[in-house]
C-alpha positions as CSV (number, residue, x, y, z in Angstrom):
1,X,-34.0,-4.2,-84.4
2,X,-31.0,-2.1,-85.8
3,X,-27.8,-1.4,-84.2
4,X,-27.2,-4.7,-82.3
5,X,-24.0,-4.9,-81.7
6,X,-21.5,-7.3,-84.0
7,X,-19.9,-10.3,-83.1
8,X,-22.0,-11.2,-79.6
9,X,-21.2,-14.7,-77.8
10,X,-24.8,-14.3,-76.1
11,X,-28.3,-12.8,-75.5
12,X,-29.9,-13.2,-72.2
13,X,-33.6,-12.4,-72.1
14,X,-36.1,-11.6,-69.5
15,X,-39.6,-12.8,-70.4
16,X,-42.4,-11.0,-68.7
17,X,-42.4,-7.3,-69.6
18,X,-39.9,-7.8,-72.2
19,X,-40.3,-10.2,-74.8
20,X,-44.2,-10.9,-73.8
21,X,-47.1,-8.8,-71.8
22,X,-47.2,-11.4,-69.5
23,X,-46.9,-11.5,-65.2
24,X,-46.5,-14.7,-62.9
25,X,-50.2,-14.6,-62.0
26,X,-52.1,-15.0,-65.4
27,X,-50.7,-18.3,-64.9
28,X,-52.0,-18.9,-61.6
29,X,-55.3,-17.8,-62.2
30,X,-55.7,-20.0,-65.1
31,X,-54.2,-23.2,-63.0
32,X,-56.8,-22.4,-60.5
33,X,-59.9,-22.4,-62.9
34,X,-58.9,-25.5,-64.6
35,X,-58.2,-27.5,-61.4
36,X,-60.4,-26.5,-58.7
37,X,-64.7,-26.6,-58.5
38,X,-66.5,-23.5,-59.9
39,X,-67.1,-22.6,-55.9
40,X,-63.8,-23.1,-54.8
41,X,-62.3,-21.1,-57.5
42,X,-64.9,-18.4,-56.4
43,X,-64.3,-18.2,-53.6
44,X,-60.7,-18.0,-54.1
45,X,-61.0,-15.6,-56.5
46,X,-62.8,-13.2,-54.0
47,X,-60.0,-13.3,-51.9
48,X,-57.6,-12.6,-54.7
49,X,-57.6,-8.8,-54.2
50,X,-56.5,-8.7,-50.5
51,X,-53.6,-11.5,-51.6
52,X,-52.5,-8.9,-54.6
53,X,-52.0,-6.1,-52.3
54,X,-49.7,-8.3,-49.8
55,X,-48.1,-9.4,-53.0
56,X,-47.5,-5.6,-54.0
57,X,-46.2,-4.7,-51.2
58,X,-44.2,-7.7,-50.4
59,X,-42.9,-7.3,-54.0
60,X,-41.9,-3.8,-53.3
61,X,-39.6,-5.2,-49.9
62,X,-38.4,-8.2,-52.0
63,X,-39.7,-10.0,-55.6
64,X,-38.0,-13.1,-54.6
65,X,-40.1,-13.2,-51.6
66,X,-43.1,-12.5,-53.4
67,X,-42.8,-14.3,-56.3
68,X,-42.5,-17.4,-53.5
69,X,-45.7,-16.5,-51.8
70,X,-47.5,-16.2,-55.5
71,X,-45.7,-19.4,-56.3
72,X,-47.2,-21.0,-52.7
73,X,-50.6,-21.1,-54.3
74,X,-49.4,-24.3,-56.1
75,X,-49.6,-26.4,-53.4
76,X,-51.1,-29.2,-54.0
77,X,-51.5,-29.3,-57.7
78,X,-50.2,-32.6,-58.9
79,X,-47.5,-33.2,-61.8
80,X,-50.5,-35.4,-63.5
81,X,-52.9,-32.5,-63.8
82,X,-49.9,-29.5,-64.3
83,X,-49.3,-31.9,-67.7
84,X,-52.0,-31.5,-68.9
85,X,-52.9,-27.8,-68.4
86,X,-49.3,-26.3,-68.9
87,X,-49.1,-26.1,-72.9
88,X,-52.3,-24.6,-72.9
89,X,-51.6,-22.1,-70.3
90,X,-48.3,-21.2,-72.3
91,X,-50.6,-20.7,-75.4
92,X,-53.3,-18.8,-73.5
93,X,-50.9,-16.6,-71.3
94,X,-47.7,-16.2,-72.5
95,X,-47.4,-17.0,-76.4
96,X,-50.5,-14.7,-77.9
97,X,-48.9,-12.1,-75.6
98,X,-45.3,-12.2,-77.6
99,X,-44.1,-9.0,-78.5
100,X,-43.6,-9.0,-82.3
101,X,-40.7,-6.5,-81.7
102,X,-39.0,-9.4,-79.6
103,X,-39.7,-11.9,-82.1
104,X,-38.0,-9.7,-84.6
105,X,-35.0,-9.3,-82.3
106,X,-34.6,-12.8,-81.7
107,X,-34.8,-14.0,-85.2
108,X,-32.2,-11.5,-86.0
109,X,-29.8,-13.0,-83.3
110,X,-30.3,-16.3,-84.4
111,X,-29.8,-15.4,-88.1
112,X,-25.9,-14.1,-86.3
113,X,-25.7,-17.3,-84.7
114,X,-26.3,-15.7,-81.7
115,X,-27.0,-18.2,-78.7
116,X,-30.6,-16.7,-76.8
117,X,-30.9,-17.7,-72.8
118,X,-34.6,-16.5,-71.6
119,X,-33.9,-16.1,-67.8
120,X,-37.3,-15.6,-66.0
121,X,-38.6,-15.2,-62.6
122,X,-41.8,-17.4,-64.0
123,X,-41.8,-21.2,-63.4
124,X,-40.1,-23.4,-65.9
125,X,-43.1,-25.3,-67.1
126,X,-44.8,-22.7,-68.5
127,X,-42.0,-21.1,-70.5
128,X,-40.4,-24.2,-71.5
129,X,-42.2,-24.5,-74.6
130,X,-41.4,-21.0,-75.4
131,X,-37.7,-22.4,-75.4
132,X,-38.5,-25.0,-77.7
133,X,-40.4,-22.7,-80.1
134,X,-37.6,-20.2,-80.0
135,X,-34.6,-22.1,-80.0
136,X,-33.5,-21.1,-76.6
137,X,-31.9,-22.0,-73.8
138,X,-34.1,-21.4,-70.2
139,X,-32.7,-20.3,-66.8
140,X,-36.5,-20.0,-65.1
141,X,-38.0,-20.7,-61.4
142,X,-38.7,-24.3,-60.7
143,X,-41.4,-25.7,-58.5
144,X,-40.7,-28.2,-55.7
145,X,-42.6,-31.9,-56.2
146,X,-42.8,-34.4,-53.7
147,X,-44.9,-37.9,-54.8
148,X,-46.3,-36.5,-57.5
149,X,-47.6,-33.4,-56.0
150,X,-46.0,-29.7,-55.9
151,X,-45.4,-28.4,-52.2
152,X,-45.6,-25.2,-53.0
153,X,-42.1,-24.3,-52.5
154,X,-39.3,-23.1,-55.1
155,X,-36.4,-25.4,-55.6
156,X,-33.5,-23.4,-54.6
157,X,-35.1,-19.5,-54.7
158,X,-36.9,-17.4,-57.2
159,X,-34.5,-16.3,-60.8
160,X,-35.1,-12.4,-59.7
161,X,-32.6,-9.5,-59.1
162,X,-29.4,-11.0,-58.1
163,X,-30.0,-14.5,-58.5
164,X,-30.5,-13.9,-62.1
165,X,-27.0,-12.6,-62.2
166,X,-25.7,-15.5,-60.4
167,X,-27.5,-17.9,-63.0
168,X,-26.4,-15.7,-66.0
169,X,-22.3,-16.1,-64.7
170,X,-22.8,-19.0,-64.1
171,X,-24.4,-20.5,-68.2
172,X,-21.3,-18.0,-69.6
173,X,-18.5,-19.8,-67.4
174,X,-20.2,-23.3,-68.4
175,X,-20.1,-22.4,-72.0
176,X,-16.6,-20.2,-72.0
177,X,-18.3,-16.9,-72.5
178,X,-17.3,-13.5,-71.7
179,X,-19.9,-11.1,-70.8
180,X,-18.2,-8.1,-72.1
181,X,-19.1,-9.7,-75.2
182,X,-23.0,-10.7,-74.2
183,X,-26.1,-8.4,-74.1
184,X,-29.0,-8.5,-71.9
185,X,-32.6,-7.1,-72.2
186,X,-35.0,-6.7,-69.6
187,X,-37.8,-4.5,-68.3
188,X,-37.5,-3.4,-64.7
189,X,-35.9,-2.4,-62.1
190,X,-35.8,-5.5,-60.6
191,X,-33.6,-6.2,-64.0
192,X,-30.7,-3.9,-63.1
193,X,-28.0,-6.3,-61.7
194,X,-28.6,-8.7,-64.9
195,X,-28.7,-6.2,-67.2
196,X,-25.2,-4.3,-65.3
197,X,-23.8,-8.0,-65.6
198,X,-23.2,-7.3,-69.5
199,X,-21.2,-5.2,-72.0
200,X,-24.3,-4.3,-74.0
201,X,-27.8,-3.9,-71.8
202,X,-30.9,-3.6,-73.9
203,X,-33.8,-1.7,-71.4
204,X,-37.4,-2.7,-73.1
205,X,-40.4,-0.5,-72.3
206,X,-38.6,0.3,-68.8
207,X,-40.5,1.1,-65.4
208,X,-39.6,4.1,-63.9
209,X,-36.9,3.4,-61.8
210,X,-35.0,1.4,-64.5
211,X,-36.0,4.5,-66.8
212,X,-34.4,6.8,-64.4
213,X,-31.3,4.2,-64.2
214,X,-30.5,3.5,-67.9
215,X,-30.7,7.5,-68.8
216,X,-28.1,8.0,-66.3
217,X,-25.7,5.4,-67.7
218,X,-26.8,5.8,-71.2
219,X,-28.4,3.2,-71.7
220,X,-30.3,1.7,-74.5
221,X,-33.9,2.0,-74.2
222,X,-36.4,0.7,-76.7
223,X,-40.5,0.6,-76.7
224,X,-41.8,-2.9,-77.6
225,X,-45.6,-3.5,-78.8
């Protein structure tokens, strides 16, 4: 990637959209097959249509709500069983799905000595191998446990829209930071406020609406593959 700007303190990265073709219910799905009976999975699976168009539209109203009812379909997974499947769920859904433009990008900021913080709206145990693998830092959604077994609730609420901002202030005043001096990169509209939280905001292979934003604010906007 040419022209990144010199001297940054920081790169903030969302995940799905931008640095991977990747959503929060690829995971899901595979979490189900692995863990449930061939006919329960079926049978779930059949009703998987009428729960993605209450997830659309609830996403539309609010992601954070959304992305909790998507992330209610853990319930009752345990810890034990998530171990096992997670790194192959990362391999399967998240890392063959890497954009080599965003690998590119991201070696070049670490060449600058550039630290990289991935802050996702997907759960934490997915992407935390993509952390390790990448030498970054990960400010992600994190599900709720209780004896062993996931409730199906977030802890605290989902890392979208605001909240991402809020995380994102947060890492820079922990680590003495200034975000006039930090970039962000992210995909949707949903990423406005994170990427409006930085001096240099990187839009990657934008939805409308954030297309529409980032032309009128000039903007940088790149297409990854």
């Amino acid at each position: 990637m040419k022209n990144l700007p010199d001297n940054l303190q920081a790169a903030y990265f969302d995940v799905d959209g931008t640095l991977a073709k990747s959503n929060i219910v690829e995971p899901l799905l595979y979490i189900k097959k692995q863990s449930m009976s061939p006919f329960r999975y079926r049978f779930w699976k059949a009703m998987l249509p009428i729960r993605f168009v209450y997830w659309t539209i609830l996403d539309k109203i609010s992601r954070e709500k959304s992305a909790a009812s998507i992330y209610r379909q853990y319930k009752g997974i345990t810890i034990e069983k998530m171990n096992v499947l997670k790194v192959q769920c990362y391999q399967e859904k998240y890392r063959k799905k890497i954009f080599p433009n965003a690998l590119d990008t991201i070696n070049l900021l670490k060449e600058q000595g550039v630290p990289i913080v991935l802050v996702s709206g997907s759960l934490d145990i997915f992407l935390q191998p993509l952390a390790e693998e990448l030498g970054t830092e990960l400010l992600a959604s994190r599900l709720e446990s209780k004896n062993g077994i996931y409730t199906g609730n977030l802890e605290g609420i989902a890392v979208t829209g605001k909240q991402k901002v809020i995380l994102i202030n947060k890492h820079a005043h922990q680590n003495q930071l200034d975000l006039g001096k930090c970039a962000s990169f992210g995909d949707s509209s949903d990423d406005i406020p994170m990427l409006s939280s930085v001096k240099y905001p990187f839009v990657i292979n934008p939805d409308k609406r954030l297309e529409v934003f980032a032309q009128k604010n000039n903007w940088k906007s790149l297409i990854w593959s």
